[in-house]
C-alpha positions as CSV (number, residue, x, y, z in Angstrom):
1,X,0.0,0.0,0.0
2,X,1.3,3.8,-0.8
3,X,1.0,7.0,1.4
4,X,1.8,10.1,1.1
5,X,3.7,11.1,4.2
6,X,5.3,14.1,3.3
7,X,5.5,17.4,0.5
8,X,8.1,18.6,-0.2
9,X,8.5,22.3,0.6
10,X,10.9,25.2,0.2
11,X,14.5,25.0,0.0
12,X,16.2,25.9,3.4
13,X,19.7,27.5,2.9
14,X,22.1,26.6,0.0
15,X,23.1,23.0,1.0
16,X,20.1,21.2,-0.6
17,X,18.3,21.1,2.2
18,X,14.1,21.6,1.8
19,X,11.2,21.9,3.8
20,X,8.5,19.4,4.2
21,X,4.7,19.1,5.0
22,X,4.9,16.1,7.6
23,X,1.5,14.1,6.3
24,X,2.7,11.2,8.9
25,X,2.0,10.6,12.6
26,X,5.3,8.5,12.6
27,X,7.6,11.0,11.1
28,X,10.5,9.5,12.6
29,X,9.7,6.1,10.9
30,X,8.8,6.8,7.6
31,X,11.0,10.4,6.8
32,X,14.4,8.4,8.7
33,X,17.7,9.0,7.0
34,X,17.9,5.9,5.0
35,X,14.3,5.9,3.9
36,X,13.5,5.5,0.0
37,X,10.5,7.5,-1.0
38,X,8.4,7.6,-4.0
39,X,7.3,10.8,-5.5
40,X,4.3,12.2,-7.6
41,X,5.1,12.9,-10.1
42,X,6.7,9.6,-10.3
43,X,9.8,10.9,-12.8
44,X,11.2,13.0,-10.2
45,X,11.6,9.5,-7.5
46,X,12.8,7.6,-5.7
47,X,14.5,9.7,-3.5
48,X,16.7,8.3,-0.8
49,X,16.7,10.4,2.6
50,X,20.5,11.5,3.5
51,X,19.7,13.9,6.5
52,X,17.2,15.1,8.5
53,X,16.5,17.8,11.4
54,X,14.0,19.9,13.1
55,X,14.8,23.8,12.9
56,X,12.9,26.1,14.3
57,X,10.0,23.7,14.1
58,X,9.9,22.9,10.6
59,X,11.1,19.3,9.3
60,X,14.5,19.8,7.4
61,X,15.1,17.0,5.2
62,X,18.2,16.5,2.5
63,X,18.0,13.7,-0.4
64,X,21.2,11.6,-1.6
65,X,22.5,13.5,-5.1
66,X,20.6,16.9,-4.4
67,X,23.5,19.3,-3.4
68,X,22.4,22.7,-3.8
69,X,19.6,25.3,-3.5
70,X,19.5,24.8,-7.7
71,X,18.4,20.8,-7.1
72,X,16.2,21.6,-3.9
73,X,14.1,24.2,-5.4
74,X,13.3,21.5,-8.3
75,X,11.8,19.1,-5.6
76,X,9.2,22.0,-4.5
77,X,5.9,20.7,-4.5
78,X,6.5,17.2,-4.6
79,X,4.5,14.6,-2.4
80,X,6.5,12.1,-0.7
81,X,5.2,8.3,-0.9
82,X,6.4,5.1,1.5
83,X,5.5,1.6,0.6
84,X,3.8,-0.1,3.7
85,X,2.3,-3.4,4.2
86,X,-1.2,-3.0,4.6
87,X,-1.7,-5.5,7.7
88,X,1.0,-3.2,9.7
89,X,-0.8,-1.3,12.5
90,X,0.5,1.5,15.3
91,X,2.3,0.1,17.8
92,X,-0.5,1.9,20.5
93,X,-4.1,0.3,20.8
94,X,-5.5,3.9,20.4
95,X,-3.2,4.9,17.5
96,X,-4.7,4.7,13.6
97,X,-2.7,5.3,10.2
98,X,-4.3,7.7,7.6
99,X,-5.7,4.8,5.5
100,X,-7.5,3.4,8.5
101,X,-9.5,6.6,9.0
102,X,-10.3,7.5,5.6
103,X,-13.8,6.9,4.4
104,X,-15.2,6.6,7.4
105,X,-18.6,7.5,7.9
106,X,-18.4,10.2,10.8
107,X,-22.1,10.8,12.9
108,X,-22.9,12.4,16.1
109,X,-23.6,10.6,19.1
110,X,-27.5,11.1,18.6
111,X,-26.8,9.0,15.0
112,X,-26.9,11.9,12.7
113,X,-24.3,11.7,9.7
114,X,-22.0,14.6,9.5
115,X,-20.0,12.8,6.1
116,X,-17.5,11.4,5.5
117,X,-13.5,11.6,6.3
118,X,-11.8,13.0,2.8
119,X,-8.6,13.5,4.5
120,X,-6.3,13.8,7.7
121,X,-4.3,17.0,8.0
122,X,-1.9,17.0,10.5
123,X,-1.2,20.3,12.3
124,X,1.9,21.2,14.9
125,X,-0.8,21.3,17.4
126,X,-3.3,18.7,16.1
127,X,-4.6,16.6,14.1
128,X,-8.0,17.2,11.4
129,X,-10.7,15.4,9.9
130,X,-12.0,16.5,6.7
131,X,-15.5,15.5,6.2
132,X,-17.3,15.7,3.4
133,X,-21.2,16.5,4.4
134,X,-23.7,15.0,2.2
135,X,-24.6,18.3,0.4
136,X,-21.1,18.8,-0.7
137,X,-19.5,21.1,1.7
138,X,-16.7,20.3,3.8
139,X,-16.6,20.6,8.0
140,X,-13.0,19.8,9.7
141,X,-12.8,17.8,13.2
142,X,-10.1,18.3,15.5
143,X,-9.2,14.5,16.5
144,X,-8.8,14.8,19.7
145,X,-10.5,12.9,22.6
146,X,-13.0,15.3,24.1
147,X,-14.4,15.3,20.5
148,X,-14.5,12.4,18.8
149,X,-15.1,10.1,21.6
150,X,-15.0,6.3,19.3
151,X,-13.5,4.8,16.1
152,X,-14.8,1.9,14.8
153,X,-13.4,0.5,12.3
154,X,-15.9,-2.9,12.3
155,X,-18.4,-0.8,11.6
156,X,-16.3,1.7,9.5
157,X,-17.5,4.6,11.7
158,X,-16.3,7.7,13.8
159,X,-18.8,9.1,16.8
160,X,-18.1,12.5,17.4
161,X,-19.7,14.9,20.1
162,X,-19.3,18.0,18.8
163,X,-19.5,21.4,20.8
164,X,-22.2,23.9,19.6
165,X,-21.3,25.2,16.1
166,X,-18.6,22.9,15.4
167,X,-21.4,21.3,12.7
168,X,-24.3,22.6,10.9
169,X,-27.3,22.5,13.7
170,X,-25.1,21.2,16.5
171,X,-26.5,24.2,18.6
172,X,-30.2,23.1,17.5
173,X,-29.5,19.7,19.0
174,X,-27.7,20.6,21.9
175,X,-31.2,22.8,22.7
176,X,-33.3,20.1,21.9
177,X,-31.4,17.9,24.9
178,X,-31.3,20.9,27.1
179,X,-35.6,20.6,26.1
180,X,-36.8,17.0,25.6
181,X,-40.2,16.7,24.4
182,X,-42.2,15.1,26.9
183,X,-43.2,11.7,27.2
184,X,-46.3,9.6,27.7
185,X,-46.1,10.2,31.5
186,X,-45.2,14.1,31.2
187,X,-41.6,13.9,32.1
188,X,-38.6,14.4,29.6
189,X,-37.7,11.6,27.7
190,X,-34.3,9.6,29.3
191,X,-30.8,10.9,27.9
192,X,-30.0,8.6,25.5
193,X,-25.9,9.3,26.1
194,X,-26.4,8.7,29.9
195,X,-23.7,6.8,31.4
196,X,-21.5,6.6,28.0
197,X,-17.6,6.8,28.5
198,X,-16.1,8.6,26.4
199,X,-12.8,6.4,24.7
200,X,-9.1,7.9,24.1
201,X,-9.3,7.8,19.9
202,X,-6.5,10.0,19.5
C-alpha cells in the first residue's frame, strides 16, 4: 500500500536542504535517513533520505544526489510516498494510520451523519478530519478525545460529540437535549448518552 507522508517544501539555505509538510504521525519512521521514498510525479523518485532535522520547528530534510539550493528548489511541491504493508498497524491500541481513517462515515452521538472523512491534515498542534457532508461542503474535526469520543473500524465509523457550532445544527440539538419533548407520562424523555464513557481515539 502507498502514502503520502510528506510534500516537499521550500529550499532551506544553499546546501540542498528543503522543507516538508509532515502528512505522517510517525515522522520519525517513515522520513528516517535511510528511507526510499516515491514521488508524484513519479519521474522526479525515488529519492533516498540522507539527512534530516528539526529547525525552528519545521522538518528539514536533504535527499542523496541533491546538493544545492539549484536541485532543492526543483523538488518543491513534490508529495513524498512510503510503501507499507497494509496489515501493519501503530504500535498503541488507540493509534490509527491515515488509511484506516479514511472513508469513514463520521455521525454524532445522537446518529446523525456529518459525512465522510476526505482527508487527515496533520497540524503542529493537532490533528483534522475533513468530512465531506452530504450536500457537498466540507466541516474539519479536530481529532482529539474530548471530541471524537469512538472509532470503529468494524463498523467503519467515527462518533463524534461536537461542541455547539462545530457542525451545521449542533447548537439546534444541543437545545433540543437541554428541552426534551415530553413523554407519555409528562416527564422528559431519558438521555440517551447517559452513562456513555467517552474512549481515548487520538
Amino acid at each position: 500500500m502507498q502514502l503520502v507522508v510528506a510534500r516537499i517544501g521550500r529550499a532551506h539555505g544553499i546546501k540542498g536542504e528543503v522543507t516538508v509538510e509532515v502528512r505522517t504521525d510517525e515522522p520519525e519512521l517513515r522520513l528516517a535517513p535511510g528511507a526510499v521514498l516515491l514521488t508524484d510525479p513519479a519521474a522526479a523518485g525515488p529519492l533516498t533520505i540522507e539527512t534530516g532535522r528539526v529547525h525552528s520547528g519545521r522538518l528539514l530534510l536533504r535527499f542523496a544526489g541533491v546538493t544545492d539550493r539549484t536541485g532543492a528548489e526543483a523538488l518543491r511541491n513534490l508529495l513524498l510516498i512510503a510503501e507499507i504493508d497494509p496489515e501493519e498497524l501503530p504500535e498503541e491500541d488507540d493509534e490509527y494510520y491515515d488509511h484506516q481513517l479514511m472513508d469513514l462515515d463520521v455521525v454524532t452521538t445522537d446518529g446523525v451523519l456529518v459525512g465522510r472523512i476526505t482527508e487527515i491534515s496533520h497540524l503542529p498542534s493537532q490533528d483534522l478530519f475533513i468530512v465531506e457532508r452530504p450536500d457537498g461542503g466540507e466541516v474539519m474535526i479536530p481529532f482529539v478525545e474530548s471530541i471524537v469520543t469512538e472509532i470503529d473500524l468494524a463498523e467503519q465509523r467515527a462518533v463524534i460529540d461536537p461542541p455547539p457550532g462545530l457542525v451545521d445544527d449542533r447548537a439546534e440539538i444541543a437545545s433540543s437535549r437541554e428541552e426534551p419533548a415530553p413523554g407519555p407520562d409528562g416527564r422528559g424523555a431519558p438521555d440517551p448518552d447517559a452513562g456513555t464513557s467517552p474512549e481515548d481515539a487520538s
